[in-house]
C-alpha positions in Angstrom: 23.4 0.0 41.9 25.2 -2.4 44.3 27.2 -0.4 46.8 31.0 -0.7 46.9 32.9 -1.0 50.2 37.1 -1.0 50.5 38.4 -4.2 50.1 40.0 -6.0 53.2 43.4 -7.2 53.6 43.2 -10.8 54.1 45.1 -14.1 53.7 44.7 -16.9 51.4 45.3 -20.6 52.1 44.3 -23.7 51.9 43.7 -26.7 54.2 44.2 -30.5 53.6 40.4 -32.2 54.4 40.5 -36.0 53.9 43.3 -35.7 50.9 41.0 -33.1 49.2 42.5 -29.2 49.2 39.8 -26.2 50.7 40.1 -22.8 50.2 39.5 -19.7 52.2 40.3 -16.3 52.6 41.0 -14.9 56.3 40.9 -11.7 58.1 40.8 -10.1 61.3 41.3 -11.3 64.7 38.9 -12.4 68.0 35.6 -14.7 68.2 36.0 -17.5 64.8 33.3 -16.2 62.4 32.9 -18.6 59.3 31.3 -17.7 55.9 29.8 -20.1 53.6 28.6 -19.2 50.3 25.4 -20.2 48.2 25.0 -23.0 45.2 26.9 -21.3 42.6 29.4 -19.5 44.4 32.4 -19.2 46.1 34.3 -17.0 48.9 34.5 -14.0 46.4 30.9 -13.2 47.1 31.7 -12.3 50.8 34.3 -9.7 49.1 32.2 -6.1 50.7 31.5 -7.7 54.1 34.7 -9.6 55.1 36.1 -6.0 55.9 33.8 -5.2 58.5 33.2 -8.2 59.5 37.2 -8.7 60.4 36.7 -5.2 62.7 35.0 -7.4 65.3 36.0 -10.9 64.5 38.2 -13.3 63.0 36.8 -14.5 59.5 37.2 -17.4 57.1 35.4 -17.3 54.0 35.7 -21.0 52.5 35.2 -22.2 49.0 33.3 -25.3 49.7 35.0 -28.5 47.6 34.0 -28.3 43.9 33.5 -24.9 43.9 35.6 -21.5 43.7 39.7 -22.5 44.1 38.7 -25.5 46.2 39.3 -29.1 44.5 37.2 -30.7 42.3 36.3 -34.3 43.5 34.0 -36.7 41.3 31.2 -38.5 43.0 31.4 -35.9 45.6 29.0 -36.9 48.6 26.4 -33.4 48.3 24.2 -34.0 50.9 23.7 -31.6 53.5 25.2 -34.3 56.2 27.9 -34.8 54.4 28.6 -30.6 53.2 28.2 -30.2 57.0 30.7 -33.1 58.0 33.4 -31.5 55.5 32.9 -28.0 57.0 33.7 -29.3 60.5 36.7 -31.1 59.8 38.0 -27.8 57.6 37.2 -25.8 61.2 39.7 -28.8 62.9 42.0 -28.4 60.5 42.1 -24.1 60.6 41.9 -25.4 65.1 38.8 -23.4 65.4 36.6 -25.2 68.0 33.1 -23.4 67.8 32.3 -20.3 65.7 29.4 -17.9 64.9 28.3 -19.0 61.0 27.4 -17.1 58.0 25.3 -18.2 55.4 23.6 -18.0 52.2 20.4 -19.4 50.2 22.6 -23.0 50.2 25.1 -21.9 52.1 22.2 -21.3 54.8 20.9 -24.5 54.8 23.9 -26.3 55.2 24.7 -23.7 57.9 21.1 -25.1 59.5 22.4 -28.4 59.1 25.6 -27.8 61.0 24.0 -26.6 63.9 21.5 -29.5 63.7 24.5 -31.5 64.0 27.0 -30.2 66.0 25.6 -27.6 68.1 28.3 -27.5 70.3 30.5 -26.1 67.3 28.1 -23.1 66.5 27.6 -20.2 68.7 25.0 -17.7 66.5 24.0 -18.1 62.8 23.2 -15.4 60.6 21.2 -16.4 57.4 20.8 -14.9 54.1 17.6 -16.2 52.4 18.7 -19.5 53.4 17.2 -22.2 51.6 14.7 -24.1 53.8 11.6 -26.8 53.4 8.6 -24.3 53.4 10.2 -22.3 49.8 8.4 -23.2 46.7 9.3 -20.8 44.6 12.8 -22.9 43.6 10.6 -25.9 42.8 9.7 -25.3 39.1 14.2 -24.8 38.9 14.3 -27.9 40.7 12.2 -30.1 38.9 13.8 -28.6 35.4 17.2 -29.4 36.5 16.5 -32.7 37.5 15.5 -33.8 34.3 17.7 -34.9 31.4 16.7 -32.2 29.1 16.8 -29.6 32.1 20.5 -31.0 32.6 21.4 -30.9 29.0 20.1 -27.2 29.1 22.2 -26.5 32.3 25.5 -27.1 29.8 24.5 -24.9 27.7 23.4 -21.5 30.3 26.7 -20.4 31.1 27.6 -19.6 27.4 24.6 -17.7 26.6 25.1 -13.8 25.7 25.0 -12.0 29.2 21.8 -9.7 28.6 20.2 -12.8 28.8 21.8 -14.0 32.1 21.6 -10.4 33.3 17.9 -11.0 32.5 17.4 -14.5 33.5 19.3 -12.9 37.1 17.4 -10.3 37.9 14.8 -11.7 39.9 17.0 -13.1 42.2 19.2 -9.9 42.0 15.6 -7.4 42.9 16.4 -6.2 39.1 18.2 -6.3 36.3 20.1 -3.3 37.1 21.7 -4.5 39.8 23.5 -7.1 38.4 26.8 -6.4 37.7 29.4 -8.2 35.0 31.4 -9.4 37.7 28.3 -11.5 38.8 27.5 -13.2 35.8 31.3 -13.5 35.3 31.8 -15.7 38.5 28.5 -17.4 38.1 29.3 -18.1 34.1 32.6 -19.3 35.1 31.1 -21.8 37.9 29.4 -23.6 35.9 31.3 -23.9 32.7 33.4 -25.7 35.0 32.2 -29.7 34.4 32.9 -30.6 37.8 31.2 -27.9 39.0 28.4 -28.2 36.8 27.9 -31.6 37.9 28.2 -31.2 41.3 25.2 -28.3 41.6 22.9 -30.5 39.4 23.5 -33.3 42.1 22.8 -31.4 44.7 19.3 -29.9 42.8 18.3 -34.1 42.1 19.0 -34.4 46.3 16.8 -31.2 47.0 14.0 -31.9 48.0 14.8 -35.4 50.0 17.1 -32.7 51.3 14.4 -30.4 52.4 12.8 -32.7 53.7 15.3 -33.9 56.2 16.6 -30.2 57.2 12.9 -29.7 58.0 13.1 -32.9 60.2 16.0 -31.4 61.9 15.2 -27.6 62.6 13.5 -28.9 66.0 17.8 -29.1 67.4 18.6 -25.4 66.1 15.2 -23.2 67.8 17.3 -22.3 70.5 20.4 -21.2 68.6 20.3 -17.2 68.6 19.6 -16.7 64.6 19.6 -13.6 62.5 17.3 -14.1 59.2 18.0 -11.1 56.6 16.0 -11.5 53.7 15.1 -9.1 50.3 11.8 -7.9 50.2 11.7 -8.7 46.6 13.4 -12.1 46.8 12.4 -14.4 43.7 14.7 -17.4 44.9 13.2 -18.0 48.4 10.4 -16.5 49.1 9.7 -14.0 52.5 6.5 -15.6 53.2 9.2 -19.1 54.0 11.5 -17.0 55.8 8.7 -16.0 57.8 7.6 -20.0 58.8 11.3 -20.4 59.4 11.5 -17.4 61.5 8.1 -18.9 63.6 10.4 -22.4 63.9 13.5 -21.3 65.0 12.4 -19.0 68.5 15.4 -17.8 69.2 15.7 -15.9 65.6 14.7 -12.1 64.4 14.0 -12.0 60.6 14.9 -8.5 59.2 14.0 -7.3 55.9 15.5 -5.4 53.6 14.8 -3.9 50.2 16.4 -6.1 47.7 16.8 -9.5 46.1 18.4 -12.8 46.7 22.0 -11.5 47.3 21.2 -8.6 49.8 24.6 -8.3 51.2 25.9 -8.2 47.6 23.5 -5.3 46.8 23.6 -3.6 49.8 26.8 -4.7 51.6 26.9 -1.4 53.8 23.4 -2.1 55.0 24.0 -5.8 55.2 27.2 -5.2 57.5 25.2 -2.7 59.9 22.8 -4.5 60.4 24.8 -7.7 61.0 27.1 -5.4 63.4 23.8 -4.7 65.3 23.2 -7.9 65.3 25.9 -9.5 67.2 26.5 -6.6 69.6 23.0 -7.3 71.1 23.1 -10.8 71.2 27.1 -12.1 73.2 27.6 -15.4 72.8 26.6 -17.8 75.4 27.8 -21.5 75.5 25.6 -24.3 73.9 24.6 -25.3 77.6 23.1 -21.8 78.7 21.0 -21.4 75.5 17.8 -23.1 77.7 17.8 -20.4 80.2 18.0 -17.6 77.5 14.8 -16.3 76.6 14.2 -15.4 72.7 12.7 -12.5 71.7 11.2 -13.3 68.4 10.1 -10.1 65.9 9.9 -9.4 62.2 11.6 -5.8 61.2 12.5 -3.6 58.4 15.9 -2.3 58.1 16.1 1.8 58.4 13.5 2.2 61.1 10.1 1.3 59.2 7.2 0.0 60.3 8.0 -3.5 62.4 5.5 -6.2 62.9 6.0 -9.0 65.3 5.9 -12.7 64.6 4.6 -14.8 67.3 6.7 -18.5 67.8 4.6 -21.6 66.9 4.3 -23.9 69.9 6.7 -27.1 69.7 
């Protein structure tokens, strides 16, 4: 069962990015720490972290536009570029000018992106399963969905009976069992939204063009200090592609936990510990004195088990 942590007292708002309305929740005080959320999601998912996370920091958790509370905008640009441009001018807009970023499965790889982009903004990234180019396990989903008949079938998915979601969810979940009502709820109520529906299939037509020009970009975010947490029994994106990412990016430490896709939904004490850990051993340093860190690259497994270390690639 997915553990349960005291909800946070936070704000809600919203900020005014090129006309269109964003959405996030906010909490704490100190160094800017921004949360983005995966494909079919929305700030809600951050719900058991943002507490302990706002003990150290001062957190947004955004609904990016189309989904969660944010506006829905037709012929929405959903590149990673263009996710990433949108993100930066909800950071002017909130006056934060650099901040450590959270991020999940999408939400990861857009995160990737931003740092690609605007390193300067980004101070440490911390990366759930984040979707990258050397995962094939989404391929088979991605190819489905980009089909006609795959779309037509992605209308109809949301209104199925939810054993069968709870079912169809479990993989990505590390079992059935752990996926709770309120999961399928938010996910069920994502995509029975038309704008929203839309704007995740147009993203899964883009993905692998997409992949393709993240992978081109990784090269700017190696030195960025990176923590990887991914499930052991992760179904989305695979461990074995977390590790390749982890030998790409030197200045990252990939930790492993047991779970699923969603490991700081299952396991949001663990998840919060470990990202706790995390930051305390790693201060932030400005863009410009990231060259004269040195990274100490390593695979581990959460609670003390057996850790084996990954030696970088050369450039």
């Amino acid at each position: 069962m997915k553990q349960e942590t005291p909800q946070p007292e936070y704000e809600e708002g919203f900020v005014e990015v090129a006309g269109v309305r964003v959405y996030y929740l906010h909490a704490g005080s100190g160094q800017p720490m921004l949360l983005i959320h995966g494909l079919v999601g929305s700030s809600e998912n951050w719900r058991n972290n943002i507490g302990a996370l706002a003990e150290h920091a001062s957190v947004y958790a955004i609904d990016l536009v189309n989904m969660g509370k944010s506006q829905r905008v037709g012929a929405l640009d959903a590149t990673l570029a263009a996710t990433a441009n949108r993100i930066i001018a909800v950071m002017d807009a909130l006056g934060v000018t650099a901040a450590d970023i959270v991020g999940h499965s999408h939400g990861g790889a857009v995160a990737l992106m931003l740092a690609a982009l605007y390193p300067r903004r980004v101070l440490r990234l911390i990366l759930f399963a984040p979707a990258n180019p050397y995962n094939r396990c989404f391929d088979p989903m991605v190819r489905l969905y980009s089909t006609w008949w795959g779309g037509l079938l992605a209308w109809v998915v949301p209104y199925l009976p939810a054993s069968i979601q709870r079912f169809a969810l479990g993989g990505m979940y590390g079992g059935a069992a752990r996926v709770k009502f309120s999961d399928l709820r938010e996910i069920a109520n994502c995509l029975r939204d038309p704008s929203s529906l839309r704007h995740v299939l147009c993203i899964t037509r883009g993905w692998f063009a997409e992949e393709a020009k993240l992978k081109a970009a990784l090269r700017r975010v190696k030195r960025v200090p990176t923590l990887l947490v991914w499930g052991d029994r992760d179904c989305t994106v695979s461990l074995s592609s977390g590790i390749r990412l982890h030998r790409k990016l030197r200045a990252s430490e990939l930790m492993v936990v047991p779970g699923g896709h969603s490991v700081f939904e299952e396991v949001p004490e663990e998840a919060n510990r470990i990202m706790a850990e995390w930051l305390g051993r790693h201060p932030v340093f400005a863009p410009g004195e990231r060259d004269r860190r040195r990274a100490v690259p390593g695979v581990r497994r959460a609670r003390g088990s057996a850790a084996a270390l990954a030696a970088p690639e050369k450039a």
